[in-house]
VMD Tcl script that draws the C-alpha trace (Angstrom):
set ca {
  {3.69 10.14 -5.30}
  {1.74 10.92 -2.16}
  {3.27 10.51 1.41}
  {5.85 8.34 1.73}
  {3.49 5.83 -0.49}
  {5.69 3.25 -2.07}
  {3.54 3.62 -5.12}
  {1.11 0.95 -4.65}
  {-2.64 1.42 -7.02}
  {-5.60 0.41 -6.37}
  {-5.28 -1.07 -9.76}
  {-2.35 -3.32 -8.75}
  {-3.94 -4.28 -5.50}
  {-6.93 -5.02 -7.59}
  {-5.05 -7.12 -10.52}
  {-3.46 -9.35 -7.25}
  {-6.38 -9.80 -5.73}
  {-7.71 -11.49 -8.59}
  {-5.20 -13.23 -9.46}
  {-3.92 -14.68 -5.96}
  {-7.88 -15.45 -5.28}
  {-7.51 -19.02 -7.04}
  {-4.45 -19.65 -5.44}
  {-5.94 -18.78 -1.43}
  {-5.48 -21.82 0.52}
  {-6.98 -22.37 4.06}
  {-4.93 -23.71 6.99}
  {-5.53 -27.42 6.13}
  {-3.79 -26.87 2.25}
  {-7.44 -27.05 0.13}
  {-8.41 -24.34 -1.59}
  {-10.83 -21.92 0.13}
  {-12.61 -20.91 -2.98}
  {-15.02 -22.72 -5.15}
  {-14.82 -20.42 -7.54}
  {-11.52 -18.64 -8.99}
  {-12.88 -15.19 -8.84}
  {-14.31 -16.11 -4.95}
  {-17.70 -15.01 -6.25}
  {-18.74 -18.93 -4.35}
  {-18.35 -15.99 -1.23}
  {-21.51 -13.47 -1.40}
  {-20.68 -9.91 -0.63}
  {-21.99 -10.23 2.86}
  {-19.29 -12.75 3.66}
  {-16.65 -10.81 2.06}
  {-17.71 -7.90 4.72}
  {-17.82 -10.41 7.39}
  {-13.97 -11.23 6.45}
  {-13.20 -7.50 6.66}
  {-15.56 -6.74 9.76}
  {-12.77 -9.51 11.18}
  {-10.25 -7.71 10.30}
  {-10.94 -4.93 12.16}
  {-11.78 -6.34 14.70}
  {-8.36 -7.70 14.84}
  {-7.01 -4.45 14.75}
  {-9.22 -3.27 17.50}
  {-7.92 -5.34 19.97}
  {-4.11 -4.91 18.79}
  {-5.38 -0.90 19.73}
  {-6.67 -2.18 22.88}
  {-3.57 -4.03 23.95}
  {-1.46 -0.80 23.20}
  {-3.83 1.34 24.89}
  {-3.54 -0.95 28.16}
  {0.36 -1.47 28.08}
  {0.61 -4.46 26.61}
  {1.83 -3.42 23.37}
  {5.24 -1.28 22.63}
  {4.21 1.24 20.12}
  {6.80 -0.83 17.50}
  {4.89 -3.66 18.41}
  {1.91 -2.16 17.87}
  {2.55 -0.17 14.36}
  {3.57 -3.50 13.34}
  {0.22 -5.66 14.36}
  {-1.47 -2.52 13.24}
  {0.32 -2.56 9.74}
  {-0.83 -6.24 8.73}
  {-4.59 -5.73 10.27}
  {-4.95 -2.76 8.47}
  {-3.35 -4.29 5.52}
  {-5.76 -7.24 5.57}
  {-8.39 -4.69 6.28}
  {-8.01 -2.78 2.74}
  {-7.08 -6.30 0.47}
  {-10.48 -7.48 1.78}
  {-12.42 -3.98 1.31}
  {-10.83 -4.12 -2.60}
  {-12.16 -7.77 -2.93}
  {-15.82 -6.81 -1.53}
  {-15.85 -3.95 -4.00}
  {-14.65 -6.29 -6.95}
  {-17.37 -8.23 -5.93}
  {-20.32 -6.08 -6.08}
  {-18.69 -3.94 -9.22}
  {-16.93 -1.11 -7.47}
  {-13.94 0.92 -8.94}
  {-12.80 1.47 -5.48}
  {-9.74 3.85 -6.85}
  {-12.93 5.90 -8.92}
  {-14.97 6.20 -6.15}
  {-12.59 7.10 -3.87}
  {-11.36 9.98 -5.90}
  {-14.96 11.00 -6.74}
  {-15.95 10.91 -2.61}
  {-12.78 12.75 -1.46}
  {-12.99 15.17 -3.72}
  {-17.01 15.60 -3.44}
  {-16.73 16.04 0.21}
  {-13.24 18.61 -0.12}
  {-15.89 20.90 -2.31}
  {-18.40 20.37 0.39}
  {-15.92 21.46 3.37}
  {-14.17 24.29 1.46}
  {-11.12 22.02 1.32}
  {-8.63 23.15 -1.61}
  {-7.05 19.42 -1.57}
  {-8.21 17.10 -4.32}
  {-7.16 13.65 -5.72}
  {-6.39 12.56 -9.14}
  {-5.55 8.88 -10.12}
  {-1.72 9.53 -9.78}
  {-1.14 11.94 -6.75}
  {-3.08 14.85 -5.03}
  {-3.26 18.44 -5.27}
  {-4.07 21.64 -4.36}
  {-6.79 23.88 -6.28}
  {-4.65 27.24 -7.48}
  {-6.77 29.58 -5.62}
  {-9.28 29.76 -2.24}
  {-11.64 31.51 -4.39}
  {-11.75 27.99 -6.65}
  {-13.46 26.71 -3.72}
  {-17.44 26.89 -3.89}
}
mol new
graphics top color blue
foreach p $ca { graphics top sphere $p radius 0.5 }
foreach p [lrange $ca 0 end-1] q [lrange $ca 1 end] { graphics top cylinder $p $q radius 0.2 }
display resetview
């Protein structure tokens, strides 16, 4: 499967993310959601969450880019931002009804077609189109 990918779907992310959402706690030990599905969160504060996220990432890229940062340090900062990045991207799409492994599919391959790409996704893996000439 795919690149080096350790196998992870967006189906599994998707089934933890539901269930660890009842568990969350903040920093003082309480629960940080009303509601076990975190639907007491609207959509616009789920972006917000994610919007913080890469933000976080940002400046871990701005640290590396001014020296601050080895590059092990920074693949490593970079990792968990990004990480946090994508678990809160799933739960935003959860919330507002999004297959995000559907869509994604759908997109790449809509805009492969559109660029004359031969590369396509499929739920388990990618692949290439048998022939140029498949391309429209």
């Amino acid at each position: 499967m795919g690149y080096g990918s350790d196998g992870l779907t967006f189906n599994a992310l998707r089934g933890a993310n539901r269930a660890r959402l009842p568990q969350y706690k903040n920093k003082h030990g309480a629960l940080a959601h009303l509601k076990p599905d975190g639907s007491d969160w609207s959509p616009a504060q789920w972006l917000q969450a994610m919007i913080g996220e890469l933000g976080e990432y940002a400046n871990v890229r701005k640290k590396f880019e001014r020296g601050d940062l080895t590059l092990d340090e920074f693949q490593a900062a970079a990792s968990n931002e990004l990480a946090d990045v994508q678990c809160y991207l799933d739960i935003l799409a959860d919330q507002i009804g999004v297959d995000l492994g559907r869509a994604t599919i759908e997109k790449f391959n809509a805009v492969s077609e559109r660029v004359g790409s031969t590369v396509r996704l499929r739920a388990d893996d990618w692949y290439l189109l048998a022939a140029k000439s498949e391309v429209r």
